[in-house]
N, C-alpha and C positions, 0 to 999 in steps of 0.2 A: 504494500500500500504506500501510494505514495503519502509524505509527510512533510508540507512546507508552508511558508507564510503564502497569503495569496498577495497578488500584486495589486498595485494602487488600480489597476485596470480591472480585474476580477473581480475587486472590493465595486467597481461602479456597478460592473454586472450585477451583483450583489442585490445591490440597493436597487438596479431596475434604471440607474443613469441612462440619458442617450432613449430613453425606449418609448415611442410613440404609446398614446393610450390608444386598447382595442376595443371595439364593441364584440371581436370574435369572441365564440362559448373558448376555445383555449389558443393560447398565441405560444409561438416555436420562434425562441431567438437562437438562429443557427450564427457561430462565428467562425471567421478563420483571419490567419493571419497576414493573408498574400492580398494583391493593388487588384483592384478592379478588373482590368484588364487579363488577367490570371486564366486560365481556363476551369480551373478546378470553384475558381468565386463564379463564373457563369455556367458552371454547371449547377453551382448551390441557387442561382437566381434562378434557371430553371427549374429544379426544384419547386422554389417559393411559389413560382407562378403554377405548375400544374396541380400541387396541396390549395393556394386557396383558390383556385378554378374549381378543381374536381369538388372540393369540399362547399359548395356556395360560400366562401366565405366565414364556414366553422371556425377553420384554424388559420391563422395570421403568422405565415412565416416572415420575421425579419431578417434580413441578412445584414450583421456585421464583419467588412472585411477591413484591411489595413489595420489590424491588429488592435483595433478598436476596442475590443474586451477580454486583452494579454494575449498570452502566446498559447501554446497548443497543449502545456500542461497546465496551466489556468483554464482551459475549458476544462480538464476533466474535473477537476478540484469543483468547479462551477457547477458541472454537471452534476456534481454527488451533493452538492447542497441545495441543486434546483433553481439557481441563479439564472442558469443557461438550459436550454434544451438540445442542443446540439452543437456539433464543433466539426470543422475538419482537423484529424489527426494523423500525422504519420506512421508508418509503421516501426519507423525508429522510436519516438515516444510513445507509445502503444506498447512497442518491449520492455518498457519498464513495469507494467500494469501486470502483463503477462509477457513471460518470457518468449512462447514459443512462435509469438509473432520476428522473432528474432531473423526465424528463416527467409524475412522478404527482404532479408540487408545483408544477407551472405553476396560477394562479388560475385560476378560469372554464374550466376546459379538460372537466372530467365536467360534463354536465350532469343527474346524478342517479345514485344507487347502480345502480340497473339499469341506466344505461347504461354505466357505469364495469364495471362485471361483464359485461354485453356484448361487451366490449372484449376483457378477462383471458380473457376464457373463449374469445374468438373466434379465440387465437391468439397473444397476446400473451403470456399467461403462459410459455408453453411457447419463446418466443425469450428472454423477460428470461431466465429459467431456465439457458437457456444461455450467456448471456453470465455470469451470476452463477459458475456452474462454470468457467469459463475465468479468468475473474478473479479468484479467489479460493478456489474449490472448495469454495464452499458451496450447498447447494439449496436450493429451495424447496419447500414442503410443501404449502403454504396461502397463499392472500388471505383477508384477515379485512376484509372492506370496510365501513369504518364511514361513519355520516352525514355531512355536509356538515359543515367547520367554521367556526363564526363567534365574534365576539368577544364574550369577559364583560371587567366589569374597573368603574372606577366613574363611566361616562358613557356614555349612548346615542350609538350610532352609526348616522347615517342618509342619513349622504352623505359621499365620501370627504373633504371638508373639516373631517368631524369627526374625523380621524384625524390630523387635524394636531399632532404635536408629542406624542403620545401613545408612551408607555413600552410596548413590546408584545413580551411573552415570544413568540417562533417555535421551531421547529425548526430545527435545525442543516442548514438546505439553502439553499444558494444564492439558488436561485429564489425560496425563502418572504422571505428576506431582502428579497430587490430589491422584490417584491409589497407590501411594506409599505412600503419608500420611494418608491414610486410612489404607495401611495395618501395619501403623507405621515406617517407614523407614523416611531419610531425602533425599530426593534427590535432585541430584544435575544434573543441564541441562548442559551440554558437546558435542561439536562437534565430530561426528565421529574420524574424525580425531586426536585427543586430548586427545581420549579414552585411549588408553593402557598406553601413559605415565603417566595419572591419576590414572592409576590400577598400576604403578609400584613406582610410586612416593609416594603413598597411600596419593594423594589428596581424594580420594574414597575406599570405603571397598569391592565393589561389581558392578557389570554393571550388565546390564540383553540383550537377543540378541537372535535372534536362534544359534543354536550348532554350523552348519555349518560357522557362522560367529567367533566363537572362534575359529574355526581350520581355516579357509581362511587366519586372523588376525594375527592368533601365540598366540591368548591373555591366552592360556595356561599355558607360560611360563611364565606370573605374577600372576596368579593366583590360589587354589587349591582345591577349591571345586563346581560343576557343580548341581543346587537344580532343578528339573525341575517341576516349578511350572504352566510352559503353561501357563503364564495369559496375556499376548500380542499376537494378531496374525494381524500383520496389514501389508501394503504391500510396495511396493520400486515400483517408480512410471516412466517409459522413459517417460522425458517430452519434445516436444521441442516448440520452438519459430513459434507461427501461423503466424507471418509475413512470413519467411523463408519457409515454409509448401505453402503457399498462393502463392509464387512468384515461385514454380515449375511449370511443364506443367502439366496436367492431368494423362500422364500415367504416371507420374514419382510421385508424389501426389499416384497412387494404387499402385504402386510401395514400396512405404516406408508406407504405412496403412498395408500391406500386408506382410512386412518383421516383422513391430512391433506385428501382432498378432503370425507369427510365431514363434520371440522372447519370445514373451509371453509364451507361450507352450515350446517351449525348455525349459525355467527357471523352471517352474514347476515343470517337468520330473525329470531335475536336481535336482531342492531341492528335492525332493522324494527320489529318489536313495540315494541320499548322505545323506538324514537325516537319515537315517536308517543306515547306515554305522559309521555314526560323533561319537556316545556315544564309539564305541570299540575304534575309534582314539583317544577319550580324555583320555579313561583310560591308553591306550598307553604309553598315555605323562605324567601319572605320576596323572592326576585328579583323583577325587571320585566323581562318579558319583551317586545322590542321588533322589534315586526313589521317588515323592508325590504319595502316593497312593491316597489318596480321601482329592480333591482341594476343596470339600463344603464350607468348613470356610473361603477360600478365596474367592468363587463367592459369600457366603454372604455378605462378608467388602467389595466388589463391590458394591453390589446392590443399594446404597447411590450414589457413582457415576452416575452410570444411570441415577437413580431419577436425581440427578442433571442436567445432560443435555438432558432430556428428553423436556424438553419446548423450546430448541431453534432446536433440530436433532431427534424429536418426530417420525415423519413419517422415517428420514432414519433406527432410531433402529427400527421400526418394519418390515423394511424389513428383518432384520437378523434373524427372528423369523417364517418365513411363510416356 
């Protein structure tokens, strides 16, 4: 369980700051931390708008983004006191709640969005799901599977020797930790949030992300060189508070299972299209966009990782594998 102060942001959630008055019978203030622009925040507005369509206006989703109501473990904290009703979560902080979410930040382990959604969809969602409610009594809505992440920051990366000794904002997940002192890098755990002033500040040499989330960000304009090493593919989680979930009617309960999987599917679409567009934007803005041609030497300096958390997420990496 997690155990921290809430931030001065949380505390607003808290108190219901910031939140239009509803006339709806129940209102869903979903947060995340990422700009407008985001795809995974206009998958949550999609959302919003099919919940209070389908619903005549029952339920009143608000969408706070721009880290409006803290960061991504202040939603859950929010969540457990009913502050908030939903959050986007990573699956890096999601490992903290429960461990075996661990498995979506193993390096090299998806070998492509479809296959990673292959995966979720094949069965996988529907057990993390449950282990999520057991641990904590949050659900899941949606997977919002973004592209493959690789490193920006101010040196091309093309073998993991160039990683050596390099400053590299991660997520707050164990695994992505170990993944970058294997490939030699030092990294450093960083709230979303926190990111771009650390890339401009040069608390940090480099971040690592999908593309589309350097163009959503702007993080372009600290940064100059784009390595696309694909060794992250893990996903952005709608989670919200199963008390809240539990205290709807029935049709309103299919209601919002049925808007989240839609969401789900929109985002995908999205990151698709727009991945394939991102690399002309970045060169646009001035990046050098730096093709890996063959990533072997890095799913090598992985395969240690694996090994490593194979004895406690044994059965869920071999689902990634069938």
């Amino acid at each position: 369980m997690l155990k921290r102060l809430l931030s001065a942001a949380a505390l607003a959630a808290l108190v219901g700051a910031a939140a239009p008055a509803s006339a709806a019978d129940f209102t869903m203030k979903l947060a995340s931390p990422s700009q407008p622009a985001d795809i995974t925040v206009q998958a949550f507005r999609h959302f919003a708008d099919l919940v209070n369509e389908r619903s005549e206006g029952r339920i009143d989703v608000q969408v706070f983004d721009s880290a409006q109501l803290g960061d991504q473990r202040d939603y859950i904290e929010s969540m457990r006191f009913g502050s908030i009703q939903g959050g986007e979560i990573t699956t890096s902080v999601m490992s903290s709640v429960a461990e075996q979410f661990e498995v979506f930040n193993l390096p090299y382990l998806s070998r492509s969005m479809d296959h990673l959604r292959e995966v979720v969809e094949g069965g996988l969602n529907e057990d993390m799901n449950e282990i999520l409610l057991d641990e904590a009594n949050l659900r899941i809505l949606a997977w919002m599977i973004r592209a493959p992440r690789s490193v920006y920051g101010n040196r091309p990366i093309r073998t993991p020797a160039d990683f050596n000794g390099l400053k590299i904002r991660v997520m707050e997940s164990p695994a992505m930790l170990d993944a970058m002192e294997a490939f030699g890098a030092k990294p450093v755990p960083i709230s979303a949030s926190e990111r771009y002033m650390a890339l401009q500040t040069g608390v940090v040499d480099a971040a690592e992300n999908s593309p589309t989330v350097v163009v959503s960000e702007k993080e372009y304009e600290v940064t100059d060189v784009l390595s696309l090493t694909q060794h992250f593919l893990s996903p952005n989680l709608l989670v919200v508070d199963n008390n809240w979930f539990t205290s709807l009617p029935e049709d309103l309960q299919e209601i919002v299972l049925q808007a989240g999987k839609d969401a789900q599917d929109y985002a995908f679409e999205a990151e698709s299209k727009a991945n394939a567009e991102t690399l002309d934007q970045l060169k646009a803005q001035g990046m050098d966009v730096v093709e890996v041609e063959d990533v072997s030497a890095f799913v090598e300096a992985a395969k240690p990782i694996h090994d490593a958390y194979r004895e406690k997420l044994g059965d869920l990496i071999d689902r990634f594998s069938k």
